[in-house]
LUMTORZA-597481 format. One record per residue (C-alpha): residue number from 1; x, y, z. Coordinates in nm, 4 decimals. Example, Ala and Ser with C-alpha at 12.3 -4.5 7.8 and 13.67 -1.06 7.14 Angstrom:
num, X, Y, Z
1, 1.2300, -0.4500, 0.7800
2, 1.3670, -0.1060, 0.7140
% end
This chain:
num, X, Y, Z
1, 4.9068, 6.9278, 12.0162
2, 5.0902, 7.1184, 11.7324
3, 5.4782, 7.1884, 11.7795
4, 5.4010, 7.5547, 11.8923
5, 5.2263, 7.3964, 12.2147
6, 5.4605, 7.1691, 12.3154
7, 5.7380, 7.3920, 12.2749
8, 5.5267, 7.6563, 12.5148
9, 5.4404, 7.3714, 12.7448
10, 5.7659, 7.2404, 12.8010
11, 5.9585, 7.5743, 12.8679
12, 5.6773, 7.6550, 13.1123
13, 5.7564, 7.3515, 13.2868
14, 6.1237, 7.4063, 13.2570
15, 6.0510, 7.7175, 13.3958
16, 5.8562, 7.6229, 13.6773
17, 6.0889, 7.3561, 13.7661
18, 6.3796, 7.6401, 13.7865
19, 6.1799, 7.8308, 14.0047
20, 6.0814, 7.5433, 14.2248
21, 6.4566, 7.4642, 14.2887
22, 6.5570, 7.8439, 14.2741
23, 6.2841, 7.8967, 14.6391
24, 6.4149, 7.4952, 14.7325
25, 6.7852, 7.6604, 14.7029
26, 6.6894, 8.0113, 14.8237
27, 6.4849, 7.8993, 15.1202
28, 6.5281, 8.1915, 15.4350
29, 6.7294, 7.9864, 15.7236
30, 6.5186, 8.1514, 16.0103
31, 6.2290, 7.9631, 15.7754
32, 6.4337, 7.6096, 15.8584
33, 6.4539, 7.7410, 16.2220
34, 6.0412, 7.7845, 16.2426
35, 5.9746, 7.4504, 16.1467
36, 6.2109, 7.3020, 16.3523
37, 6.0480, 7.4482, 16.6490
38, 5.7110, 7.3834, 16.4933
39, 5.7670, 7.0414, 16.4646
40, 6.0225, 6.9766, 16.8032
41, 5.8542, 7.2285, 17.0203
42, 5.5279, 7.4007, 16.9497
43, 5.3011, 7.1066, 17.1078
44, 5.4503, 7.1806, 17.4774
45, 5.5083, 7.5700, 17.3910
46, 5.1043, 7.6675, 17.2437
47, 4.7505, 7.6323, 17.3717
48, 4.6280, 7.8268, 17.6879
49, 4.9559, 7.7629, 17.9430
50, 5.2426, 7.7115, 17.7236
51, 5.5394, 7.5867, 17.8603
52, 5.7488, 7.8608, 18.0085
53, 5.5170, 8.0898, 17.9330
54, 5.6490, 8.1018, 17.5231
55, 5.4092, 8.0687, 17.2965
56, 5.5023, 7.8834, 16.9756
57, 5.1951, 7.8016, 16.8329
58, 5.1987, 8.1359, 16.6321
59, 5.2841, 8.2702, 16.2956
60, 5.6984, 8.2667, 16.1984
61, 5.6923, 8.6790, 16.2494
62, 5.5082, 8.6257, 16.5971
63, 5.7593, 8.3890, 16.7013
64, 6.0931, 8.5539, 16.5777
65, 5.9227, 8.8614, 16.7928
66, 5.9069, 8.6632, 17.0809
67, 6.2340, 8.5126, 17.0528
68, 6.4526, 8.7959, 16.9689
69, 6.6317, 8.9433, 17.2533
70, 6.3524, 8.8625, 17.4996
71, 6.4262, 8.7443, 17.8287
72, 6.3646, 8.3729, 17.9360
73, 6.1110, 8.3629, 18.2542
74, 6.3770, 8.0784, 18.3525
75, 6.5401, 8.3057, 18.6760
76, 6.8541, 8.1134, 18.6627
77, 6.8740, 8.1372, 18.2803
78, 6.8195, 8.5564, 18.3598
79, 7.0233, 8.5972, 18.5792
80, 7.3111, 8.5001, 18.3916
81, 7.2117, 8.7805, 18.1435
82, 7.0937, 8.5074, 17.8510
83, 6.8337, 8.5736, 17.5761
84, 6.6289, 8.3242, 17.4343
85, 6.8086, 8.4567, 17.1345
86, 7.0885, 8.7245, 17.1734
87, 7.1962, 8.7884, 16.7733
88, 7.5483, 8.7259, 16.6973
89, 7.6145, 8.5159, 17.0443
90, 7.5096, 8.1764, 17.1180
91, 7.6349, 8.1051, 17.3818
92, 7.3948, 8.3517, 17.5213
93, 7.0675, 8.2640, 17.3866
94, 6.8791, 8.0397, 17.6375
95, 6.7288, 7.8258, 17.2888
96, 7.0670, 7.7064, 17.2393
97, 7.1060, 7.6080, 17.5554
98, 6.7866, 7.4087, 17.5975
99, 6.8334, 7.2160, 17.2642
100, 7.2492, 7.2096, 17.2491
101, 7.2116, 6.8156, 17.3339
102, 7.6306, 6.8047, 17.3669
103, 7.6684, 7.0027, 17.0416
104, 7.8402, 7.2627, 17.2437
105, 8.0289, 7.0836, 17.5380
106, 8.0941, 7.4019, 17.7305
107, 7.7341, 7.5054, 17.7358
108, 7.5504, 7.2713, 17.8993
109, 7.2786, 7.3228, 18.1476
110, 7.3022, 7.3841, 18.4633
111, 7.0587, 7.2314, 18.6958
112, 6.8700, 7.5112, 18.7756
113, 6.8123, 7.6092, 18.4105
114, 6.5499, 7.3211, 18.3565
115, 6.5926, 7.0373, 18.1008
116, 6.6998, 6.9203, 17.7808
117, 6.4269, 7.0586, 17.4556
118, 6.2091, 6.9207, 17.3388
119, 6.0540, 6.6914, 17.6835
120, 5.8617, 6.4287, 17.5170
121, 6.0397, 6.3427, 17.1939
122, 6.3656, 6.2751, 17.1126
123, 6.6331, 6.5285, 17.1196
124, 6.7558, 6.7628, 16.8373
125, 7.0243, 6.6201, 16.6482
126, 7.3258, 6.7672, 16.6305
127, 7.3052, 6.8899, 16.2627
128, 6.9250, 7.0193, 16.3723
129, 7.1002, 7.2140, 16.6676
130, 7.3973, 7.3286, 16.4412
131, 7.1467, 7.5222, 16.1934
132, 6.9634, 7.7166, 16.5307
133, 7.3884, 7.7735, 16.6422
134, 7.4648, 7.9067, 16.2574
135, 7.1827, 8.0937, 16.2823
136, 7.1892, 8.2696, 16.5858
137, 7.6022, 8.3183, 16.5057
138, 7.4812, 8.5334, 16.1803
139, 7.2966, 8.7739, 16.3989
140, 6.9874, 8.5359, 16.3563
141, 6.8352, 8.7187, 16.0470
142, 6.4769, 8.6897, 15.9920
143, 6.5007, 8.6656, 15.6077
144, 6.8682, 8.5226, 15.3778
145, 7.0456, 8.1901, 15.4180
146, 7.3240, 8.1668, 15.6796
147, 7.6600, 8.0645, 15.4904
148, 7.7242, 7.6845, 15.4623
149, 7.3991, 7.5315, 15.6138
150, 7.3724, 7.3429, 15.3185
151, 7.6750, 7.1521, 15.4357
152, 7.5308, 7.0613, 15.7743
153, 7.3473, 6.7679, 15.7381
154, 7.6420, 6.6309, 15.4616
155, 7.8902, 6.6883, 15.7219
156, 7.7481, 6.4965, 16.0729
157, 7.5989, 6.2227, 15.8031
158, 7.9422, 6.1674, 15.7309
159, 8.0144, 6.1205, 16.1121
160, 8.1962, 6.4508, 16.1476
161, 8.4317, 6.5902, 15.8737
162, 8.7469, 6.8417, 15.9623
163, 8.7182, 6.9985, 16.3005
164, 8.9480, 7.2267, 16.5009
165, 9.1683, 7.0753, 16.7828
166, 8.9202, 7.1648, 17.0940
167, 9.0885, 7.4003, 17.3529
168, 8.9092, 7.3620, 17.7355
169, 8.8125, 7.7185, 17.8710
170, 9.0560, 7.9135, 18.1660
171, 8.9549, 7.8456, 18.5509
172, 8.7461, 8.1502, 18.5679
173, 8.9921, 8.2793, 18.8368
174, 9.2160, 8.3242, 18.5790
175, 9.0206, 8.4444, 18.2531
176, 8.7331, 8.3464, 17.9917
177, 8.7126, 8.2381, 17.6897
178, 8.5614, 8.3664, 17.3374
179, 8.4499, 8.1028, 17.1295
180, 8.3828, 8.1294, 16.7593
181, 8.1082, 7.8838, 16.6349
182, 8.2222, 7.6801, 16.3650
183, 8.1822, 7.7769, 16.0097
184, 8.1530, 7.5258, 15.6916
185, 8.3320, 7.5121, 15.4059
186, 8.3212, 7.2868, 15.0853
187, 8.6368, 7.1217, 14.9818
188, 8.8579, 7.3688, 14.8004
189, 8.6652, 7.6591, 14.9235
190, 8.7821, 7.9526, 15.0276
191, 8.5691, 8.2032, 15.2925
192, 8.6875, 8.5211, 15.5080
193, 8.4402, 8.6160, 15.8115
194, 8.3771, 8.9072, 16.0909
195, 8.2101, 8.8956, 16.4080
196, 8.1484, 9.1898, 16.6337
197, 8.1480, 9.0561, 16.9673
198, 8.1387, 9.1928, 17.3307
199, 8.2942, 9.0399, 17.6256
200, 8.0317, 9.2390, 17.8647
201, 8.3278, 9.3695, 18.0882
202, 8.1941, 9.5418, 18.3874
203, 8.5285, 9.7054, 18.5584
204, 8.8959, 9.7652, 18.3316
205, 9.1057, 9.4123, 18.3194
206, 9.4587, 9.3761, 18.1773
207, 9.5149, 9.0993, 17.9293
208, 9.8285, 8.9105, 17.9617
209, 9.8002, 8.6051, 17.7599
210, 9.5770, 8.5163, 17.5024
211, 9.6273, 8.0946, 17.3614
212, 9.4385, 8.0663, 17.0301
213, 9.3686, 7.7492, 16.8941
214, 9.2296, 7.7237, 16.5284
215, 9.2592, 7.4763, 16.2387
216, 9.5877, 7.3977, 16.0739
217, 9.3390, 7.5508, 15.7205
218, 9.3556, 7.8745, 15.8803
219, 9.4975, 8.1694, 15.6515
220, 9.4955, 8.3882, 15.9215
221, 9.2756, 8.5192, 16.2480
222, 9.2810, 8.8181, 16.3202
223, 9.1483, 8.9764, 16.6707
224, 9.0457, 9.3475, 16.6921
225, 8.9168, 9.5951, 16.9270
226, 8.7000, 9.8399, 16.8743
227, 8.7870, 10.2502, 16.9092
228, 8.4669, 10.3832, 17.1743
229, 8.3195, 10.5859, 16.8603
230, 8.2875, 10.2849, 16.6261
231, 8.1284, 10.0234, 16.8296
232, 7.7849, 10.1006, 16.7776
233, 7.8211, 10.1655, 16.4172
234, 7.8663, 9.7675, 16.3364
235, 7.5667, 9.5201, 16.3404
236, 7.6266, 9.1621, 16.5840
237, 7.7050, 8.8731, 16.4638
238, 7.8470, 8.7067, 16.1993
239, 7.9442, 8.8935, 15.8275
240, 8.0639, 8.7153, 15.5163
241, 8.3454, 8.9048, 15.3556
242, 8.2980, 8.9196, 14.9818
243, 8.5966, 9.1735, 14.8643
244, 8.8767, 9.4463, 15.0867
245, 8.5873, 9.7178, 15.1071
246, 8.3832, 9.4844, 15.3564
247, 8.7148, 9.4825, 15.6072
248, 8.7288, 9.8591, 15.5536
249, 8.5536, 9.9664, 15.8432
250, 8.7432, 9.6972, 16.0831
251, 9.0699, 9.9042, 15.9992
252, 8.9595, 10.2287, 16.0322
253, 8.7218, 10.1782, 16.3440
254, 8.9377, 9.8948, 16.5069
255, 9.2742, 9.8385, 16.5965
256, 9.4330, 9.4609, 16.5524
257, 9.5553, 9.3087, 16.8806
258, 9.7201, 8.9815, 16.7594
259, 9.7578, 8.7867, 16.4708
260, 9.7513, 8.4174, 16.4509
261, 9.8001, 8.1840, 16.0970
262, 9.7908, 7.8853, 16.3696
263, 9.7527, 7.7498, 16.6924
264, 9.9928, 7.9596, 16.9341
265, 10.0441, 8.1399, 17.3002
266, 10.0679, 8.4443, 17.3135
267, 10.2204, 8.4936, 17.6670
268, 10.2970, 8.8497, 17.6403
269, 10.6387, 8.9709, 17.7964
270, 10.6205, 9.0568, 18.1674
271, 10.5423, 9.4129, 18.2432
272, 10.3081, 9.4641, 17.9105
273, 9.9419, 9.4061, 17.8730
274, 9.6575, 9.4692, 17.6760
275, 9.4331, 9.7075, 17.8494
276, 9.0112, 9.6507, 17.7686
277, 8.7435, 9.8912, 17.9242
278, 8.4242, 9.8404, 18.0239
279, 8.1843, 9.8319, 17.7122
280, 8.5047, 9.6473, 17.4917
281, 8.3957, 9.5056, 17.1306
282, 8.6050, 9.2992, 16.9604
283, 8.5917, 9.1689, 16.6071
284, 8.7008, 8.8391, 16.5249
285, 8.8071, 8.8278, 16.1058
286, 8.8768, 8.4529, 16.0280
287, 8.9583, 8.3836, 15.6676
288, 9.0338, 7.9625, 15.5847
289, 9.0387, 7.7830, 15.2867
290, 8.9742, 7.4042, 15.3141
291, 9.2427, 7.2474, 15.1107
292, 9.0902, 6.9239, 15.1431
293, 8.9608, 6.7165, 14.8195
294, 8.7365, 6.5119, 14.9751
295, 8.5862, 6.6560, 15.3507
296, 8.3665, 6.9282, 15.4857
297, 8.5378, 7.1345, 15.7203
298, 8.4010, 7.2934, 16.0525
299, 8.6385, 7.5677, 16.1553
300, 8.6229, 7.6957, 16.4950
301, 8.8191, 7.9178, 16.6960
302, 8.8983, 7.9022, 17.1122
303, 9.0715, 8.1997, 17.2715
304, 9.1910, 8.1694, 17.6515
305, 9.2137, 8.5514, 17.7668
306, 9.4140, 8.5555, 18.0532
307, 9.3391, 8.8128, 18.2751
308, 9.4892, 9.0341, 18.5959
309, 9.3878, 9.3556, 18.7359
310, 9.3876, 9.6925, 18.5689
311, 9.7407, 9.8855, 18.6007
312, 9.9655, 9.5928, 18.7076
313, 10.1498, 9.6124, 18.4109
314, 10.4245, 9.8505, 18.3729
315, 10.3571, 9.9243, 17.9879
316, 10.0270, 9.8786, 17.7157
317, 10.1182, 9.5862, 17.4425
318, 10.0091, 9.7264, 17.1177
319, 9.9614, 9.6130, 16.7771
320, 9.9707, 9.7481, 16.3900
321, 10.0209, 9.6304, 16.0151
322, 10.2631, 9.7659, 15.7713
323, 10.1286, 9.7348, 15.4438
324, 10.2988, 9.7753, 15.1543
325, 10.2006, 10.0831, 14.9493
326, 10.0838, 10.2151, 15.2798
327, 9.7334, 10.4249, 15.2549
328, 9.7164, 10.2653, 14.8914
329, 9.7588, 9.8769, 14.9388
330, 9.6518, 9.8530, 14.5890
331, 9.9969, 9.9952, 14.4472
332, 10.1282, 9.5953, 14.4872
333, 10.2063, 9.4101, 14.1727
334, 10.3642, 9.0703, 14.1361
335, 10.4491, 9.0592, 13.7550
336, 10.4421, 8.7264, 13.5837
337, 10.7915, 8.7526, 13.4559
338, 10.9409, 8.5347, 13.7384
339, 11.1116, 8.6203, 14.0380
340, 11.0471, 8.9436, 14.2388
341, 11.1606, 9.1173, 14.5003
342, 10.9950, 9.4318, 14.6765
343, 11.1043, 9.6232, 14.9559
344, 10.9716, 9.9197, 15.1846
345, 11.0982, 10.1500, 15.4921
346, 10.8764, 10.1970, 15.8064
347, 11.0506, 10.5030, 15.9877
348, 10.8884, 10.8762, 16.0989
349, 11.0906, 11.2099, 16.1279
350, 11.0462, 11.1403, 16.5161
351, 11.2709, 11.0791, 16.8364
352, 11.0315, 10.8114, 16.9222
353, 11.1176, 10.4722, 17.0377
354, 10.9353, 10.2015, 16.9980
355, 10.9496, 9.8557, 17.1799
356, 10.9539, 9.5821, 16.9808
357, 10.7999, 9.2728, 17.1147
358, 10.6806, 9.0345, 16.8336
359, 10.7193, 9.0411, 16.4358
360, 10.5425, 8.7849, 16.1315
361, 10.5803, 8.8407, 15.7742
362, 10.2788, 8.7905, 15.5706
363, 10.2286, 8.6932, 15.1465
364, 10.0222, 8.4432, 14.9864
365, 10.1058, 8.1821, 14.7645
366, 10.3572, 8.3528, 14.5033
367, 10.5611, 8.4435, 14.8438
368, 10.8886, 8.2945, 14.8338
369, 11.0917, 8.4831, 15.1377
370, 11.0646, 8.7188, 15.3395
371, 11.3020, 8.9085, 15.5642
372, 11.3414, 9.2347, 15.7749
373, 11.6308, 9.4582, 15.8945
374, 11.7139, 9.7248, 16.0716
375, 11.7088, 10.0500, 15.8996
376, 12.0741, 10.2548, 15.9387
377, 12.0353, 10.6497, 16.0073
378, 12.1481, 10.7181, 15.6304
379, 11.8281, 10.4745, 15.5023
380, 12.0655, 10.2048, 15.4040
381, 11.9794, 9.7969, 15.5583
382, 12.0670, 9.7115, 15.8600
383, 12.1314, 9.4025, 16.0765
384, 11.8760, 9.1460, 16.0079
385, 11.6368, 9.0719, 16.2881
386, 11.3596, 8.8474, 16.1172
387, 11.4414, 8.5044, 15.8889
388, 11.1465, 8.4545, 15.6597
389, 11.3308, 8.0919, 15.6008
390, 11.3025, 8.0139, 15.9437
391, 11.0423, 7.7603, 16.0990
392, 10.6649, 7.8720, 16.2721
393, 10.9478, 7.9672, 16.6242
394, 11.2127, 8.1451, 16.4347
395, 11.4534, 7.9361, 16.5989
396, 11.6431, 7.7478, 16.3035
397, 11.6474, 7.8011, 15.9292
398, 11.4361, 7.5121, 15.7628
399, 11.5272, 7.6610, 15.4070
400, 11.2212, 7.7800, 15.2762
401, 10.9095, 8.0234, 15.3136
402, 10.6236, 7.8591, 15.4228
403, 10.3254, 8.1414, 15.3861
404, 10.0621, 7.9451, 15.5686
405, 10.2980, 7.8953, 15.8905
406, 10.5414, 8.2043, 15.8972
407, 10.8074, 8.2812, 16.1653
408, 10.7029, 8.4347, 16.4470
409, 10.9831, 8.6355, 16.6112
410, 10.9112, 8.7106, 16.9748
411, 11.1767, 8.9115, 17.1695
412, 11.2468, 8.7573, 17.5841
413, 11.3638, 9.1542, 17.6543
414, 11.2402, 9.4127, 17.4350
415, 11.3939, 9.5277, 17.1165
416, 11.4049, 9.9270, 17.1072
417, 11.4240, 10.0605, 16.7708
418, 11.4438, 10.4626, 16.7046
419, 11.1659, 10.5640, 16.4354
420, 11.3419, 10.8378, 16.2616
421, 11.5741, 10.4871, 16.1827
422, 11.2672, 10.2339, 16.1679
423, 11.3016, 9.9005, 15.9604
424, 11.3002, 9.7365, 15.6381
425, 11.1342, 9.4798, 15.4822
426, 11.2105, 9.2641, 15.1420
427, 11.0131, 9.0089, 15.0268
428, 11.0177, 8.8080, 14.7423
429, 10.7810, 8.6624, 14.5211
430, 10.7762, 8.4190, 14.2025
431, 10.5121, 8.4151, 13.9510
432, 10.5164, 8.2286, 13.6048
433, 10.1181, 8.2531, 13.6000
434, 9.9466, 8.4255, 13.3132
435, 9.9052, 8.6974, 13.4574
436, 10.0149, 9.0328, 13.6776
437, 9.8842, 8.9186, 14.0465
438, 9.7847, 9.2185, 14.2369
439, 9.6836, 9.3164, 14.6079
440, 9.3901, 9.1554, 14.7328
441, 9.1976, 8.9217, 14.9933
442, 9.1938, 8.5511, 14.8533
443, 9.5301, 8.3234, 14.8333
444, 9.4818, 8.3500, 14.4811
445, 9.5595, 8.7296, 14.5248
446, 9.8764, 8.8635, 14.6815
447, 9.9871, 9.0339, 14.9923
448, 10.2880, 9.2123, 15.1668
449, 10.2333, 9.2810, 15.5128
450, 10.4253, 9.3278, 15.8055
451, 10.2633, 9.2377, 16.1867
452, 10.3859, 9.3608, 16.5189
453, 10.3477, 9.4080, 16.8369
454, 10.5241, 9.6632, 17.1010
455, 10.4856, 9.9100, 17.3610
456, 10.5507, 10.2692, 17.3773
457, 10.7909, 10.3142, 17.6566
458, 10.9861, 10.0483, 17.8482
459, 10.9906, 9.8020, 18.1074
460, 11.2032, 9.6714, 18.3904
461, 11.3009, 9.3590, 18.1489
462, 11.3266, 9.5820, 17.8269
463, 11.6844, 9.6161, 17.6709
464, 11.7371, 9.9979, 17.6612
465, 12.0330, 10.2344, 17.6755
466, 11.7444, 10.4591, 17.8688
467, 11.7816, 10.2545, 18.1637
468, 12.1461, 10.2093, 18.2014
469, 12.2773, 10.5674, 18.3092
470, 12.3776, 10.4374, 18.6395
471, 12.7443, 10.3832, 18.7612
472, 12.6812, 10.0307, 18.9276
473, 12.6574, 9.9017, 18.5756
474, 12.9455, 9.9733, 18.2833
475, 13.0545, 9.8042, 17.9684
476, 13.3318, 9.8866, 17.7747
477, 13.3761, 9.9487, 17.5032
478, 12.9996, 9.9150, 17.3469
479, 13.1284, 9.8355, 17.0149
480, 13.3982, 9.6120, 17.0329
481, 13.6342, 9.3602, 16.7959
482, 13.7189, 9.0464, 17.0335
483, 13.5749, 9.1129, 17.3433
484, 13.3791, 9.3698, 17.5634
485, 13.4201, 9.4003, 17.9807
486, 13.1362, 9.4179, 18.1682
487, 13.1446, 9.5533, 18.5313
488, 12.8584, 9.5687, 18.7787
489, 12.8527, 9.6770, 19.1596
490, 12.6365, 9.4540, 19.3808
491, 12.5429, 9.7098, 19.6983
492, 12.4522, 9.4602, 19.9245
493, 12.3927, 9.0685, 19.9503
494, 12.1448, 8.9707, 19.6552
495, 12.0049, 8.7434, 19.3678
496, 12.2464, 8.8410, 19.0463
497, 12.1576, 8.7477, 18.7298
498, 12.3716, 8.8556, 18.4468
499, 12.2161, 8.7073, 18.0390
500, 12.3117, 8.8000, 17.7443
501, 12.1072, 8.7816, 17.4434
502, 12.0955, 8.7781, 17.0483
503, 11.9515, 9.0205, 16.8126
504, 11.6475, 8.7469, 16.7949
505, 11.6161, 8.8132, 17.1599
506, 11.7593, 8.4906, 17.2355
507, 11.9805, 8.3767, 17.5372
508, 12.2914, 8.2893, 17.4329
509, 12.5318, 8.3138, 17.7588
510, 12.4699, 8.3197, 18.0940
511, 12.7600, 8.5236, 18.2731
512, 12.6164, 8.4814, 18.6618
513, 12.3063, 8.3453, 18.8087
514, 12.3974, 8.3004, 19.1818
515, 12.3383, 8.4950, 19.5452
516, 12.6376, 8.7387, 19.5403
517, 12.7864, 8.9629, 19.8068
518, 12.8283, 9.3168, 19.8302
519, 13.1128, 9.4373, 19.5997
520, 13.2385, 9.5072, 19.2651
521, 13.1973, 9.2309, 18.9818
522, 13.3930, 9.2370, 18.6404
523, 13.3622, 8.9368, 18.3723
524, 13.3825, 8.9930, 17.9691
525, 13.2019, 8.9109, 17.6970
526, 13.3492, 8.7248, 17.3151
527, 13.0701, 8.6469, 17.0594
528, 13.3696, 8.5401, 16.7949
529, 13.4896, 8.3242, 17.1480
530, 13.1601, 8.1384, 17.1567
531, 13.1355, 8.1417, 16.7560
532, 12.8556, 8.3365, 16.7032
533, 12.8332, 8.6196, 16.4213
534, 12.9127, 8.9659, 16.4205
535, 12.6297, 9.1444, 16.5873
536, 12.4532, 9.3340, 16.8086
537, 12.3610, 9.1650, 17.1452
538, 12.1942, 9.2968, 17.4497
539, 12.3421, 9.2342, 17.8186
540, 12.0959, 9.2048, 18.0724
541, 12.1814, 9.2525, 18.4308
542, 11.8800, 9.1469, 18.7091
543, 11.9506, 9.2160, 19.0874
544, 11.7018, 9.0668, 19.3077
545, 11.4329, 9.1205, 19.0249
546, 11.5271, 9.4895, 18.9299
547, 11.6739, 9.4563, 18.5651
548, 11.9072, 9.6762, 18.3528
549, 11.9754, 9.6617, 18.0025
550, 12.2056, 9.7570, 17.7229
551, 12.3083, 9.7282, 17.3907
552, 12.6448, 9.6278, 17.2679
553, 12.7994, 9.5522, 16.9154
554, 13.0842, 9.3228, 16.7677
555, 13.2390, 9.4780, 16.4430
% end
């Protein structure tokens, strides 16, 4: 064989050999799913009577046909409104069910709903039921590979890698939950997801807590809701974000409800609630990076929704994102010169109020601190309301930024805060890298983003100079040095409660909490007599459960 040959030979073979383990690499997952069930099922579900009356003796198109969003003949398994495979949900597709073996401990069958799959050979494993879960969680797509399969089998040989703290679902007198099915990541790797799902609401429900509970990895979790007009303009099931333009039709069609960078409970403020109509899609963007060296990490997601009935809550909880640069997010630069500091105004030529419940700075890595203020009618800063150097509560300053666990600043009455005056936010940044860092979706990237939550009117419990026009409750003067009197009339014989609380929203003296008679009260109030700091604080006065607030301010 002259040198010409061998040289053609071995390339070919070379060649052959990279094709062989580009289709090995490349292989479709639904093809993994078809020979599962060929080999686990099709000898009970073929021939003349199949089992169930599903035929799996057929070709992989046949059988995806028969699979996909069909019915089960099962009548318990139909009336609960499964599929054998519903795209995007699995805890909704009957084939889950019948093979989940434990995998999924709050899907389990009923006794009605027949038996564990396969009936006359041993059971799935759990890293054989994981790939049908991961599939059917990516809108079970007849041809592509599902994101980290490959890391299945690696991660239940190694008797189960990194796993989010499991969170038991609500009594379902009191809510449901929504469950997002783990996803798998490498060590060091770094993924962002969205899921469209639908909580099939059939009547209005107010939401008044939501408890999240995802891994400590988490960079953040995001839940949306759908506008009416979008919904059916986004496929089920699971996406894989690859740059900002895949999230671009989340923030134009959706609007974000809460924000979580961690486990949490968000027990929203009494009188507020979300409000979700019948036909209410949600999308659920999860973005975690698995900092560990070594183990495969499984990151799931549990959210309790606490529910009550429609229009029991006084006002509508709302949520947004202030983004630096605004429309143009882009406009962010972190030069590699050192330290940085940025700041930007959120305010509108308006009267409006708005009703602050709940704040959270967010950066990535090159974030150092991060604060907010009040903004003062001239545009100057105001009193500072949020501590980016406080810890995850915002209770006590721990001396540092920590990006992955930020503050969160939650209010116990509501903070109202005139638009045409707004806020401010600073935020610092330090970067001795290489390069410029610039706006984008990876921690490697940088961000400058403000989250809240409020309402657009307010509540019994909200602290508003709106609600305290009434001569049965005066302070004088509002804006003291030393001390300010507060006078109250009690009409007749009742529960008086009389708080007052810190810019943070914060109880820091209780004047009265006791059954008082009919008559006219007067105590005072020192913030330099109880050694706190010049500020502004809000008195709150309750009388057998009706509240009234206002503002005051030591200069």
């Amino acid at each position: 064989m002259n040198t010409n040959m061998r040289k053609s030979l071995f390339f070919g073979i070379l060649l052959a050999l990279l094709l062989l383990c580009k289709d090995t690499q490349a292989q479709d997952t639904y093809a993994k799913v078809y020979e599962l069930i060929q080999a686990k099922c099709a000898s009970c579900h073929s021939g003349d009577v199949p089992a169930g009356q599903l035929d799996f003796g057929g070709s992989s198109e046949d059988i995806y046909q028969a699979l996909i969003g069909a019915d089960p003949t099962n009548p318990a398994a139909a009336e609960k409104g499964y599929k054998l495979v519903k795209p995007g949900y699995s805890r909704e597709s009957y084939l889950f069910k019948k093979i989940n073996n434990g995998l999924d401990p709050d899907f389990m069958l009923d006794g009605p709903e027949g038996g564990l799959m396969p009936s006359y050979q041993a059971a799935l494993t759990h890293s054989e039921a994981e790939l049908i879960r991961q599939w059917i969680a990516f809108g079970a797509p007849m041809t592509g590979v599902v994101s980290g399969t490959d890391l299945i089998d690696d991660y239940y040989a190694a008797g189960q890698g990194l796993k989010t703290e499991y969170l038991a679902p609500p009594d379902p007198s009191e809510g449901f939950q929504i469950y997002h099915e783990p996803v798998y990541l490498a060590p060091g790797e770094e993924k962002e997801f969205t899921a469209k799902v639908a909580p099939n609401l059939l009547e209005a429900i107010e939401i008044n807590r939501v408890e999240a509970s995802i891994h400590d990895y988490s960079h953040h979790f995001i839940l949306y809701k759908y506008f009416p007009e979008t919904i059916d303009n986004v496929a089920e099931g699971r996406q894989v974000v690859g740059n900002f333009f895949d999230v671009v039709d989340i923030n134009i069609g959706a609007a974000p409800l809460a924000i979580w960078q961690f486990s949490d409970d968000d027990d929203l403020p009494p009188g507020t609630a979300y409000r979700w109509e019948p036909g209410t899609a949600l999308d659920l963007n999860f973005h975690i990076k698995n900092y560990s060296e070594t183990a495969i990490l499984a990151a799931e997601v549990y959210l309790n929704i606490y529910t009550q009935p429609m229009n029991t809550a006084e006002q509508e909880m709302f949520a947004n994102l202030m983004v630096y640069g605004d429309q143009n997010p882009f406009s962010l630069n972190i030069p590699n010169t050192g330290e940085t500091t940025l700041s930007f105004p959120f305010y509108n030529n308006s009267s409006q109020t708005a009703y602050f419940w709940k704040f959270q700075g967010h950066t990535h890595q090159l974030g150092t601190d991060f604060d907010m203020y009040l903004r003062n009618a001239d545009g100057s800063r105001g009193e500072q309301i949020y501590e980016g150097f406080n810890d995850i509560n915002h209770e006590f300053n721990q001396g540092y930024w920590d990006y992955e666990h930020p503050p969160v600043l939650r209010y116990d009455a509501l903070l109202p805060v005139n638009l045409n005056e707004g806020l401010i936010m600073e935020a610092k940044w330090y970067n001795d890298g290489p390069s410029d860092v610039g706006f984008g979706i990876t921690t490697d990237d940088e961000m400058f983003i403000t989250y809240y939550q409020y309402t657009n009117g307010p509540t019994s419990y909200t602290a508003t100079e709106d609600l305290v026009k009434q001569p049965t409750f005066d302070i004088y003067p509002t804006a003291y040095t030393g001390q300010t009197s507060i006078r109250y009339q009690v009409e007749e014989q009742a529960q008086v409660s009389l708080q007052v609380f810190d810019v943070h929203g914060k109880l820091v003296q209780e004047l009265a909490n006791e059954k008082q008679a009919a008559g006219m009260y007067q105590t005072s109030f020192s913030a330099a007599r109880l050694g706190l700091p010049a500020s502004m604080y809000i008195v709150r006065l309750q009388v057998d459960g009706q509240s009234i607030s206002k503002k005051i301010f030591e200069r």
